[in-house]
C-alpha positions as CSV (number, residue, x, y, z in Angstrom):
1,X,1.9,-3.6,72.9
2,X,3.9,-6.1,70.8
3,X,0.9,-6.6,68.0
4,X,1.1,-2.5,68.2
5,X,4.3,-2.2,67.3
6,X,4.1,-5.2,64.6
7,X,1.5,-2.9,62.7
8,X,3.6,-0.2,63.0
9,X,6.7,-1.7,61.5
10,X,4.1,-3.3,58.6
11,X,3.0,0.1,58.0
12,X,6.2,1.3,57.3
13,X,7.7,-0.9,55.2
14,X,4.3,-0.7,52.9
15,X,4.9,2.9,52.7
16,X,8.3,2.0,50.7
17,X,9.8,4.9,53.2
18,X,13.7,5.3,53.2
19,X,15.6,3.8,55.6
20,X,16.4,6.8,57.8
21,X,12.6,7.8,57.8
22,X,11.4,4.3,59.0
23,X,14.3,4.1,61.7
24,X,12.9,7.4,62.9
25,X,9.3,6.5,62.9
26,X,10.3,2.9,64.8
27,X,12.2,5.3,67.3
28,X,9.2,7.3,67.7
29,X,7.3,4.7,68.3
30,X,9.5,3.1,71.5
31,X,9.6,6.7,72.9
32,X,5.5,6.8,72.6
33,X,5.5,3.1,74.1
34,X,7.9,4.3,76.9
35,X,6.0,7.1,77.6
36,X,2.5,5.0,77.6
37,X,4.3,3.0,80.3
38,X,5.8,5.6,82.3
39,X,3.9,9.1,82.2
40,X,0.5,8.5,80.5
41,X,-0.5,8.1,77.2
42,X,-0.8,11.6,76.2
43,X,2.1,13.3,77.3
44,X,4.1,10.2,75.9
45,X,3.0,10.8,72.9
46,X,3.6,14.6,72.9
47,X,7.3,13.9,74.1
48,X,7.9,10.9,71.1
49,X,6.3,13.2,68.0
50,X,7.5,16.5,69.5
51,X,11.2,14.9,69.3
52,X,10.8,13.5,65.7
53,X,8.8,15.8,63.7
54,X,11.7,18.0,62.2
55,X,13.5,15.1,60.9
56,X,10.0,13.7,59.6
57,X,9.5,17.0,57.7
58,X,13.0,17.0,56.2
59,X,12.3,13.4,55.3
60,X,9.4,13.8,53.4
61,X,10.0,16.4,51.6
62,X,13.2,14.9,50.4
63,X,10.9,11.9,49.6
64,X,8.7,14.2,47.5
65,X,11.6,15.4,45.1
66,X,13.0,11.7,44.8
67,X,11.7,8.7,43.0
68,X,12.4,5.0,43.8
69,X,14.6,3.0,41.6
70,X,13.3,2.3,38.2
71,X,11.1,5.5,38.0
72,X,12.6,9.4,37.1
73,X,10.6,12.3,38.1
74,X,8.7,14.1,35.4
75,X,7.3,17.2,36.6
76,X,5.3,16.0,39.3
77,X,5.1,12.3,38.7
78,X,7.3,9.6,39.2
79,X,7.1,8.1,35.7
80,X,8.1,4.5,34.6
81,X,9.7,5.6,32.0
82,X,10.7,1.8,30.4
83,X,7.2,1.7,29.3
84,X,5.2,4.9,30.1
85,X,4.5,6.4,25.9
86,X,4.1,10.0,27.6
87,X,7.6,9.6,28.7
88,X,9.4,7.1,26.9
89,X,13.0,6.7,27.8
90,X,13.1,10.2,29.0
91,X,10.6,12.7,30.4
92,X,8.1,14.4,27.7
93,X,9.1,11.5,25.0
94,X,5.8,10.9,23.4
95,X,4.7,8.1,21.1
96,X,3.0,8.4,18.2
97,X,-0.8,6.7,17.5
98,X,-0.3,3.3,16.9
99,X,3.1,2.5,19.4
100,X,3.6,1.8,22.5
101,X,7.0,2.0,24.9
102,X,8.9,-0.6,25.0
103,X,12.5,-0.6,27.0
104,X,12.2,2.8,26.8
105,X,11.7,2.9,23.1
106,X,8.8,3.5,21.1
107,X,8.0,1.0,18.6
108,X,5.0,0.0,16.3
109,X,1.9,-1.8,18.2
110,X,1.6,-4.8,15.6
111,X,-2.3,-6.8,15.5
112,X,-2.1,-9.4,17.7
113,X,-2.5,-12.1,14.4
114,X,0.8,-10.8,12.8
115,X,2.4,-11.1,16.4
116,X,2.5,-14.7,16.7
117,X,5.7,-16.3,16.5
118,X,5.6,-18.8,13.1
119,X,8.3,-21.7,12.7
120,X,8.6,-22.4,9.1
121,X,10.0,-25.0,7.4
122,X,13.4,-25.0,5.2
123,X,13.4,-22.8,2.3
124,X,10.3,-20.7,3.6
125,X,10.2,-17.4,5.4
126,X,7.6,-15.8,7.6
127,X,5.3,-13.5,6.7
128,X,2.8,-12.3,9.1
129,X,1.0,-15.4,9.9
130,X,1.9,-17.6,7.0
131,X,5.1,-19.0,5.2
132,X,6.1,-17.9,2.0
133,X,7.0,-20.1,-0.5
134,X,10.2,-20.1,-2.9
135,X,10.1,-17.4,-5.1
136,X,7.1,-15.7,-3.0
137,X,8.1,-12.0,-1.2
138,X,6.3,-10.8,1.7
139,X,4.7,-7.5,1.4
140,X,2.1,-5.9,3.9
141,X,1.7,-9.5,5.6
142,X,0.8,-11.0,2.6
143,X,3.2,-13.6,0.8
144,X,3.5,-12.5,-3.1
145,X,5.5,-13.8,-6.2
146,X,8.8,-12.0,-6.4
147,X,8.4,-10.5,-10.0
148,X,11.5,-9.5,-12.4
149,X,12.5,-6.5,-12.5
150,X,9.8,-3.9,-14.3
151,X,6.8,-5.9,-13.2
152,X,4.0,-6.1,-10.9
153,X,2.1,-8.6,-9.3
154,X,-1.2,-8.4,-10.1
155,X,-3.8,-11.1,-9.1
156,X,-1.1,-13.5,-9.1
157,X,0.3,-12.6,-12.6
158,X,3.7,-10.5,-12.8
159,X,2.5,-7.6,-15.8
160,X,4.2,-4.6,-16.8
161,X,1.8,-1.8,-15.7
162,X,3.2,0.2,-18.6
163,X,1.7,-2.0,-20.9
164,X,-0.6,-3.9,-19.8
165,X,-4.4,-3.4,-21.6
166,X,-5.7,-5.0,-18.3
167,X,-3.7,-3.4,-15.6
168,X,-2.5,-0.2,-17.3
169,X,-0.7,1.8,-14.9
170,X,-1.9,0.1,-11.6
171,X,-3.3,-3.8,-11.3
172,X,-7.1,-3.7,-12.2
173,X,-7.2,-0.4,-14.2
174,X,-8.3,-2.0,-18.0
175,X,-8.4,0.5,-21.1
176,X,-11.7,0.4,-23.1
177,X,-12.1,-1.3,-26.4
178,X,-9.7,0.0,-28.6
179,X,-7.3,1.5,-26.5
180,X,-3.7,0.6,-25.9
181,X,-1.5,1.2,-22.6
182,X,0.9,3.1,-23.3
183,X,3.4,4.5,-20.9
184,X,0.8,3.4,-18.2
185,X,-2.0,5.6,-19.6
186,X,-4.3,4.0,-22.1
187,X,-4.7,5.7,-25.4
188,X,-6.8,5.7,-28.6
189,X,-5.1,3.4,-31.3
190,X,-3.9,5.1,-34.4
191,X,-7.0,5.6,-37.0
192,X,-9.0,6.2,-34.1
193,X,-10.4,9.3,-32.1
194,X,-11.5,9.2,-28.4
195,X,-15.1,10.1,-28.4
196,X,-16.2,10.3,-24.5
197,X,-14.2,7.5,-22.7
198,X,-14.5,5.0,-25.8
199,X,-12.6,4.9,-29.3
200,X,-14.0,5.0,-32.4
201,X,-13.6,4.7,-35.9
202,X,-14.9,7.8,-37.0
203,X,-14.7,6.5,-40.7
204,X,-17.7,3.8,-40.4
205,X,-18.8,4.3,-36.5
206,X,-22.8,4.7,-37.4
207,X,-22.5,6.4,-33.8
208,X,-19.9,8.8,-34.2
209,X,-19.6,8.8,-38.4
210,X,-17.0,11.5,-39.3
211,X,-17.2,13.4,-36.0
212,X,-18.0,12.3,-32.3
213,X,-21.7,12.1,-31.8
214,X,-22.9,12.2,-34.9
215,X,-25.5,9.1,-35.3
216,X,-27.0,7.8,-38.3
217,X,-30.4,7.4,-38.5
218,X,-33.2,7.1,-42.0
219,X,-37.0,6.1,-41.6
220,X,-37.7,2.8,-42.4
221,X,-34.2,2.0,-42.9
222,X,-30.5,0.4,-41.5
223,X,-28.1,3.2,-41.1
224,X,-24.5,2.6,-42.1
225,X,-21.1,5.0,-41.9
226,X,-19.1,4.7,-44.8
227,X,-16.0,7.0,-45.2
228,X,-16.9,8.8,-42.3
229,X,-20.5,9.8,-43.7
230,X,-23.8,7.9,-42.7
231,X,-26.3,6.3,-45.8
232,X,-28.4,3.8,-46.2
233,X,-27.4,0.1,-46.0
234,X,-30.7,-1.6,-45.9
235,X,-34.7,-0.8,-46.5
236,X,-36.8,-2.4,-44.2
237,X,-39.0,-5.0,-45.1
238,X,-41.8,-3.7,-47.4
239,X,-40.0,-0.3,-48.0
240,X,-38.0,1.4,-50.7
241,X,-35.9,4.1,-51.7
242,X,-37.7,4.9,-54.7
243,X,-36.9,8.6,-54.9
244,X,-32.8,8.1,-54.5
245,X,-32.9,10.4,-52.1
246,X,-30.8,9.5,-48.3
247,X,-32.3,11.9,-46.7
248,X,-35.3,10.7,-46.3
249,X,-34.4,6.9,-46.6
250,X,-36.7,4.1,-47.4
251,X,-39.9,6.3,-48.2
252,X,-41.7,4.3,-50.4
253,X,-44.4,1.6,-48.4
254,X,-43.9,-1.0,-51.9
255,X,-46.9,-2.9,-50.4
256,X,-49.3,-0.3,-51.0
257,X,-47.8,2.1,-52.9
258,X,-50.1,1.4,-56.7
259,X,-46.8,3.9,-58.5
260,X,-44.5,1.3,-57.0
261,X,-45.9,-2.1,-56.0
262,X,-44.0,-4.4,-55.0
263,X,-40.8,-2.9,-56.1
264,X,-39.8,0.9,-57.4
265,X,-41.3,1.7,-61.0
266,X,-44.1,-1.1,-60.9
267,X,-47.3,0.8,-61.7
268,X,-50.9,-0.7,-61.1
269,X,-52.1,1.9,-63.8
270,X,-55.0,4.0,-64.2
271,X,-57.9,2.7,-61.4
272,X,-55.4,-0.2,-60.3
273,X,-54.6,-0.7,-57.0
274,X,-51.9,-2.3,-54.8
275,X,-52.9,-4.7,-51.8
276,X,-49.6,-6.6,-50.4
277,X,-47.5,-6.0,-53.1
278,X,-49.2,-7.1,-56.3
279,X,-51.7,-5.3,-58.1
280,X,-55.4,-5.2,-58.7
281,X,-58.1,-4.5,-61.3
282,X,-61.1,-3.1,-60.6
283,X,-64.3,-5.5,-61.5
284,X,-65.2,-5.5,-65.2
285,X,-61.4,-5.2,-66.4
286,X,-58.3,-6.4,-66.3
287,X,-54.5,-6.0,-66.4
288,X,-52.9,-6.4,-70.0
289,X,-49.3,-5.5,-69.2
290,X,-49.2,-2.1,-67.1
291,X,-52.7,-1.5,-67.6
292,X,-56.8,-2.6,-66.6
293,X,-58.7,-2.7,-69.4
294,X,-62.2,-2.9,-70.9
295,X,-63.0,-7.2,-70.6
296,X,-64.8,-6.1,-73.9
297,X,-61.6,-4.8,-75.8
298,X,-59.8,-7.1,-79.0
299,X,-56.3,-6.9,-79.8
300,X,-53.7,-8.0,-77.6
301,X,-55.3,-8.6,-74.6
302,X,-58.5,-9.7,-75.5
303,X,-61.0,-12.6,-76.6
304,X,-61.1,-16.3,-75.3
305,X,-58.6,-16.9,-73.6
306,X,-58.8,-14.0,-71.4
307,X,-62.3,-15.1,-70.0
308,X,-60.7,-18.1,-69.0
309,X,-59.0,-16.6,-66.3
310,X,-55.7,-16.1,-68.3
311,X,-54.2,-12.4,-67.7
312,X,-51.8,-12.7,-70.7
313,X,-53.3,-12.7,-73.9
314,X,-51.9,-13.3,-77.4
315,X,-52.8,-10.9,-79.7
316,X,-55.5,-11.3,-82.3
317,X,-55.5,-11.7,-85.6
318,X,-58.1,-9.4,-88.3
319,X,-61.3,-11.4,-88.5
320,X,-61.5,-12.9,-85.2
321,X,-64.4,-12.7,-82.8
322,X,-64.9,-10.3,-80.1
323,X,-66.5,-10.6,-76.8
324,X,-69.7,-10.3,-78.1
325,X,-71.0,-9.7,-81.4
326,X,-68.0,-8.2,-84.2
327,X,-65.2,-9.2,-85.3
328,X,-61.6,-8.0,-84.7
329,X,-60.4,-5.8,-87.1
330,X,-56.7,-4.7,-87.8
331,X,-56.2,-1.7,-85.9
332,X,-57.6,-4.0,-82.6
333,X,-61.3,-2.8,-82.7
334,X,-63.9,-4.6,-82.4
335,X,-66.1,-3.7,-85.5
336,X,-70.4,-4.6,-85.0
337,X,-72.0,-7.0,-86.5
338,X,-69.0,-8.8,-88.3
């Protein structure tokens, strides 16, 4: 009976019941014991609950509508609401994503790194995990050097993102070559015209000479912009503008070429030819000035000496002998027989 009645009281008090609803459920239970001892289990029992179940009722419905000490009702919970972020500090108070309730407040959730307590030493603040030095502010965690007034800290360096070529208008954002921040947007120096997202110099850009994309370009030649329209700087080895005309740039092959061998205006002459740049005779002749001729001839390219090997040969005098048999006469003619 006694270890009955000790379960019973244990019961109770686990329930958290109010005071008046546990006194009535002890009483109930000394009427049921009573009646166990003196009419019989059951009709004990009927007598004890049939005595307390109107106040029971009335308890627990007053129980329903009432919340213990600490808690408020919110609809049809009890809700804590110190810490609960559906109901914080009052019922239907919602945090946002990213808090949490707090003493009835809602306030931000922070990582646990930047949560630690840090202890720094004289002239240093906390930031996050870390000190900041002298001169250094804290910004998103992060210690930074307190720039003057108008500037930016960028990489370390305080610039002025108005003018700054490197950082124009936000840290990292360079102009192309040529450009100039100004006012935080990078422009096109004066005597130079945005073509695309680069500046050029219109007047000797070989890529954008006098207008954007307009590109200079001759066969067999090095293209150049001057005062904004493209010519020819330099022939390619071998080549020549022999004609004068830029158009068609270096059009003359001056290695082959027997009108222009070696160089513009060089002629090989009649049945010469031009191999590398110098020119040829064909077998039987050979060059006197601008021409090939006859090994045979006399005058000024003629006689002895030429079939020596020399190819310049000093002109003959009347009288002298030919290649052959005659003489040389005065108009440079070999005459038979002399």
């Amino acid at each position: 009976m006694a270890h009955w009645f000790d379960n019973l009281a244990v019961q109770v008090a686990e329930e958290k019941s109010s005071r008046r609803l546990a006194l009535g459920r002890v009483g109930a239970g000394l009427a049921g014991a009573l009646g166990l001892l003196v009419l019989g289990g059951s009709r004990a029992s009927a007598w004890g609950d049939s005595g307390h179940d109107e106040d029971d009722d009335e308890e627990k419905q007053r129980e329903k509508n009432t919340c213990d000490q600490g808690l408020k009702r919110c609809g049809s919970i009890c809700a804590v609401i110190a810490i609960d972020p559906d109901n914080c500090g009052d019922c239907g108070t919602t945090c946002q994503t990213g808090q949490v309730c707090r003493r009835g407040k809602c306030v931000t959730e922070c990582p646990p790194a930047s949560c630690n307590i840090v202890t720094c030493p004289a002239g240093q603040t906390a930031c996050g995990s870390t000190c900041c030095m002298a001169g250094q502010t804290c910004m998103n965690g992060v210690c930074q050097i307190a720039c003057p007034p108008g500037t930016t800290s960028c990489n370390g360096m305080c610039v002025n993102l108005s003018a700054s070529g490197q950082n124009c208008g936000a840290c990292g954002h360079a102009c192309n070559m040529l450009q100039t921040c100004v006012g935080g947007v990078c422009t096109c120096a004066m005597g130079t015209t945005l073509c695309g997202n680069m500046c050029a110099e219109t007047q000797t850009d070989p890529n954008n000479c006098g207008t954007c994309g307009t590109v200079c370009s001759f066969p067999h030649a090095t293209a150049i912009c001057m005062a904004g329209t493209c010519t020819i700087g330099m022939c390619n080895t071998g080549f020549a503008n022999c004609n004068g005309v830029v158009a068609d740039g270096c059009e003359t092959n001056t290695m082959t070429d027997a009108a222009n061998c070696g160089a513009c205006g060089n002629s090989c002459g009649a049945g010469g030819t031009c191999t590398m740049g110098v020119c040829s005779c064909p077998t039987g002749t050979i060059r006197c000035g601008s021409l090939c001729v006859d090994l045979g001839m006399c005058g000024p390219c003629a006689a002895v000496v030429c079939f020596a090997g020399t190819t310049s040969c000093p002109p003959l005098p009347p009288g002298a002998p030919c290649p052959g048999n005659g003489t040389c006469d005065g108009n440079g003619t070999c005459v038979p027989g002399g």
